[in-house]
C-alpha positions as CSV (number, residue, x, y, z in Angstrom):
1,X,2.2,52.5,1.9
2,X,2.4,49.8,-0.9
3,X,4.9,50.5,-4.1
4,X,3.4,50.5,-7.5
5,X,4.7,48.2,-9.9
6,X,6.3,51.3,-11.6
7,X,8.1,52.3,-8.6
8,X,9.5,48.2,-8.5
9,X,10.7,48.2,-11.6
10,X,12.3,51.5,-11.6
11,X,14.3,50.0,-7.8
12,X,15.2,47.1,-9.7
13,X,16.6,49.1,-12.6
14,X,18.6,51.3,-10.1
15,X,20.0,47.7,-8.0
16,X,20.9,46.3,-11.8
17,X,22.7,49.8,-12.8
18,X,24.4,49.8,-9.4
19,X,25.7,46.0,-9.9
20,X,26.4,46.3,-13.6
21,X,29.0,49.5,-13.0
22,X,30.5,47.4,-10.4
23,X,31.2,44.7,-12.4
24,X,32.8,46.8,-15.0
25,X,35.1,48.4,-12.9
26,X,36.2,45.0,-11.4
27,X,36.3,43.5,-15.2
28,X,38.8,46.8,-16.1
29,X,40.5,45.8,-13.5
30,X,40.9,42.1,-13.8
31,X,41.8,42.9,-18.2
32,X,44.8,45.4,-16.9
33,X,46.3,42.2,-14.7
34,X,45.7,39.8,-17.1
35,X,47.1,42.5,-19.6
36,X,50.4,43.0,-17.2
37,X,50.8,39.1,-16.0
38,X,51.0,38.3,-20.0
39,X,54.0,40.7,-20.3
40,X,55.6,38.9,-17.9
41,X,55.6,35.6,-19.9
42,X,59.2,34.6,-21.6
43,X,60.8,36.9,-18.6
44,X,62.7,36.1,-15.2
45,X,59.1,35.9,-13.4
46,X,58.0,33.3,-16.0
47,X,57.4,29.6,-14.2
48,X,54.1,27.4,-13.5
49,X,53.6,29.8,-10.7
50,X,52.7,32.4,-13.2
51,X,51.4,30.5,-15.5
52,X,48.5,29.5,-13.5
53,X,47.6,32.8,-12.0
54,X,47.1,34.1,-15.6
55,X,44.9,31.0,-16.2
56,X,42.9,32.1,-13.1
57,X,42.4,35.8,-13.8
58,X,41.6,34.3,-17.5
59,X,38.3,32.2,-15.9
60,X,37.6,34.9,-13.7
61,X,37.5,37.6,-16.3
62,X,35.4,35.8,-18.7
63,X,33.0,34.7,-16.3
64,X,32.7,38.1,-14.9
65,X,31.9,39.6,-18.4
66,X,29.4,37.3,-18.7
67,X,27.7,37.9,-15.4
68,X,27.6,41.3,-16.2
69,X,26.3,40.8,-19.9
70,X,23.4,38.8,-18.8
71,X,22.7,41.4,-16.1
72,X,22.7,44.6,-18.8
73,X,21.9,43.0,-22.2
74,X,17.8,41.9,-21.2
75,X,17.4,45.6,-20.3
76,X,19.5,47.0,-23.5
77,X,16.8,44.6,-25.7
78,X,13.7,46.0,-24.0
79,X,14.2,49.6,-24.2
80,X,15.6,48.6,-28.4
81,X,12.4,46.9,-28.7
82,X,10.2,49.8,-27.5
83,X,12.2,52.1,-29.8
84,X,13.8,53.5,-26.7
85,X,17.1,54.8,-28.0
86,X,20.6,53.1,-26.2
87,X,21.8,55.4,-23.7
88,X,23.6,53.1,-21.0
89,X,27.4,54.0,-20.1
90,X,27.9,51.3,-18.5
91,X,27.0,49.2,-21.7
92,X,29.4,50.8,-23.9
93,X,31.7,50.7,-21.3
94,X,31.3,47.0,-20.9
95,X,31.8,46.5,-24.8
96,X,35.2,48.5,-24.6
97,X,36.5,46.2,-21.9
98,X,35.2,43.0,-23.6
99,X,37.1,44.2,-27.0
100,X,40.3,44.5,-24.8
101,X,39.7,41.3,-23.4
102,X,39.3,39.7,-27.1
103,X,42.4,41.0,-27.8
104,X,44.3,39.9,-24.7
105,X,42.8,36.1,-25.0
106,X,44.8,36.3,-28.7
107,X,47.9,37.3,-27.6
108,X,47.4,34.8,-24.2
109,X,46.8,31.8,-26.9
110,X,50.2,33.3,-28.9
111,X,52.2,33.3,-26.3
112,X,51.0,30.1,-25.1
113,X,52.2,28.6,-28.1
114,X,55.4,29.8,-29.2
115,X,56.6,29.5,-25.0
116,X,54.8,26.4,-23.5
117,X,55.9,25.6,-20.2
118,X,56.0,21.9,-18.4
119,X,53.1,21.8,-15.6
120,X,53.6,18.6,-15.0
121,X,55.0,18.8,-11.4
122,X,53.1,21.5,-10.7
123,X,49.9,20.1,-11.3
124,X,51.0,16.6,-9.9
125,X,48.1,15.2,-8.3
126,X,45.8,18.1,-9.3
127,X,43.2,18.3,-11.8
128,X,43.5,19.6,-15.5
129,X,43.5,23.5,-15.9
130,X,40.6,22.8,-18.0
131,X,37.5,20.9,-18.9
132,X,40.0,18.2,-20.6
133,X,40.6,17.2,-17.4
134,X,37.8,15.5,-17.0
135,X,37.8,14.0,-20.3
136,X,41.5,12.2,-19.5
137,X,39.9,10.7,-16.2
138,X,36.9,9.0,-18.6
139,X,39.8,7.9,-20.9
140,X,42.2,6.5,-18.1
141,X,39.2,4.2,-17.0
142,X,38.0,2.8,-20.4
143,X,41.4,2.3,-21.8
144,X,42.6,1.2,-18.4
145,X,45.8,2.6,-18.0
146,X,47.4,6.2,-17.3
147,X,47.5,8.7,-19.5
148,X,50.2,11.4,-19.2
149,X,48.0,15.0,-19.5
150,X,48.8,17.5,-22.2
151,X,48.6,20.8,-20.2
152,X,49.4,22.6,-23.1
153,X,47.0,21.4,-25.1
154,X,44.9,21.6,-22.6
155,X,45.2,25.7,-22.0
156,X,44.9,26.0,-25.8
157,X,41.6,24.4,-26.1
158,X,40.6,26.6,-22.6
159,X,41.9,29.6,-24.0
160,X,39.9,29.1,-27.7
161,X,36.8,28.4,-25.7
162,X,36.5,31.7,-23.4
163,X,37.7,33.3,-27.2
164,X,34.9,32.0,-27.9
165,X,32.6,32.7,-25.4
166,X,33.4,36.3,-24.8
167,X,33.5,37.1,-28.8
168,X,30.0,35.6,-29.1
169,X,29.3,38.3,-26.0
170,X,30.8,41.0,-28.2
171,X,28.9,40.7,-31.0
172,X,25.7,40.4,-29.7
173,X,26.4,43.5,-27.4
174,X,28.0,45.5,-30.8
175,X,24.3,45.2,-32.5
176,X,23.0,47.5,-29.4
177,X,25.8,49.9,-29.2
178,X,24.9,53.8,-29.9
179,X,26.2,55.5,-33.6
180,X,27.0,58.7,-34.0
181,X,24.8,61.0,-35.1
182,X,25.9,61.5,-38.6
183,X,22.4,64.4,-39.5
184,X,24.6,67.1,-38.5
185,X,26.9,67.4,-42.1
186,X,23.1,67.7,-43.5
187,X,22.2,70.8,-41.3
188,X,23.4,73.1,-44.3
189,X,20.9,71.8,-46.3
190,X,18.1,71.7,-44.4
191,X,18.7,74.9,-42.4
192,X,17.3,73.0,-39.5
193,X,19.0,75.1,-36.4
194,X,21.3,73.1,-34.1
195,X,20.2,73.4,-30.9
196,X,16.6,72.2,-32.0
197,X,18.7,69.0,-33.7
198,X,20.5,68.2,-30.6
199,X,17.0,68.4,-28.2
200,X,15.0,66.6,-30.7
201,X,17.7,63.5,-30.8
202,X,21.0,63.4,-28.0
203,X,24.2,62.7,-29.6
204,X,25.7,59.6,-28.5
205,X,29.2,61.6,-28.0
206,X,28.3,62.3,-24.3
207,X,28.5,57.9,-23.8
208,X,32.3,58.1,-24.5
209,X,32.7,60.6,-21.8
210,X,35.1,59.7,-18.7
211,X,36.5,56.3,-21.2
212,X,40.0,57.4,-19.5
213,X,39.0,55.9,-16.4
214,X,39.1,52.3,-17.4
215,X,42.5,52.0,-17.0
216,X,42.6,48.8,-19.2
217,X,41.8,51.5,-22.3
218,X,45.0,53.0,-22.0
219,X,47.3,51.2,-25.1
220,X,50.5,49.5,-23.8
221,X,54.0,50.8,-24.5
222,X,54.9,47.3,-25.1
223,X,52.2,46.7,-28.3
């Protein structure tokens, strides 16, 4: 017995669902350690050590909020464009996370700047933290000589680029999310009964159901 293309597109939606809720429980995760590693910078734990993991849970973060954009925004557009109205907790889960992430990569760039920390041992014989890297290498061979790396410099320009990246993410994403249903302050006016409002057009309230389970949604004692 032979699918239709119906029943394809309706397993491929499911597989994409499936891998999209994944990815934002892993990107909640991966916001709440980048969250907690930044706490720890100007403290006893502070040191290259650290430094580098929060660099590293930075990239994977940002690449993960990506992956799962490009996996969830296509469908988002589709159903938009057939007037199909946004109902996708996943998607506004994934926005909530990406705000928290925008406001992690500011304080990360802050704290980067006011407590810089000398990577040069650390990265001795190891390439850039960044795409600079690369461009010091280049530099090295045409003005033939060595060039001492700025690593702080370096992270900065990173760090501005995944800002960036994942605020260009956000925006697009924030043109798709749900409103709430504002008709209901008319329903004096237009006697129109509720429960004949709320089957005609679903609230979007149900969406921010269960938000308490991203852990990364929880605001910080510390901010």
């Amino acid at each position: 017995m032979t699918m239709s293309s119906y029943d394809i597109r309706n397993d491929d939606s499911a597989h994409n669902s499936e891998k999209v809720a994944k990815l934002v429980v892993e990107i909640n995760s991966q916001v709440a350690l980048f969250r907690d590693l930044l706490i720890c910078v100007g403290q006893a734990k502070d040191g290259p050590e650290l430094r580098e993991r929060i660099r590293k849970v930075r990239r994977q973060c940002v690449e993960t909020v990506k992956h799962a954009s490009n996996l969830l925004l296509p469908g988002i557009k589709n159903d938009v464009a057939e007037g199909i109205p946004v109902d996708n907790q996943n998607f506004v889960h994934l926005v909530s996370c990406t705000q928290l992430m925008c406001r992690e990569l500011r304080k990360c760039k802050r704290l980067i700047q006011t407590m810089p920390m000398d990577m040069t041992e650390y990265y001795e014989n190891k390439p850039g933290p960044s795409g600079m890297g690369g461009l010091g290498v280049i530099s090295q061979l045409l003005l033939c000589k060595t060039l001492q790396p700025d690593f702080q410099q370096e992270e900065i320009c990173s760090i501005e680029k995944d800002s960036d990246d994942i605020l260009s993410i956000l925006k697009e994403m924030q043109e798709y999310m749900p409103q709430e249903d504002t008709g209901n302050r008319n329903l004096a006016l237009t006697g129109e009964d509720m429960f004949s409002l709320w089957s005609k057009k679903r609230t979007r309230r149900s969406l921010y159901r269960n938000m308490s389970s991203l852990c990364c949604t929880c605001k910080p004692a510390y901010l």
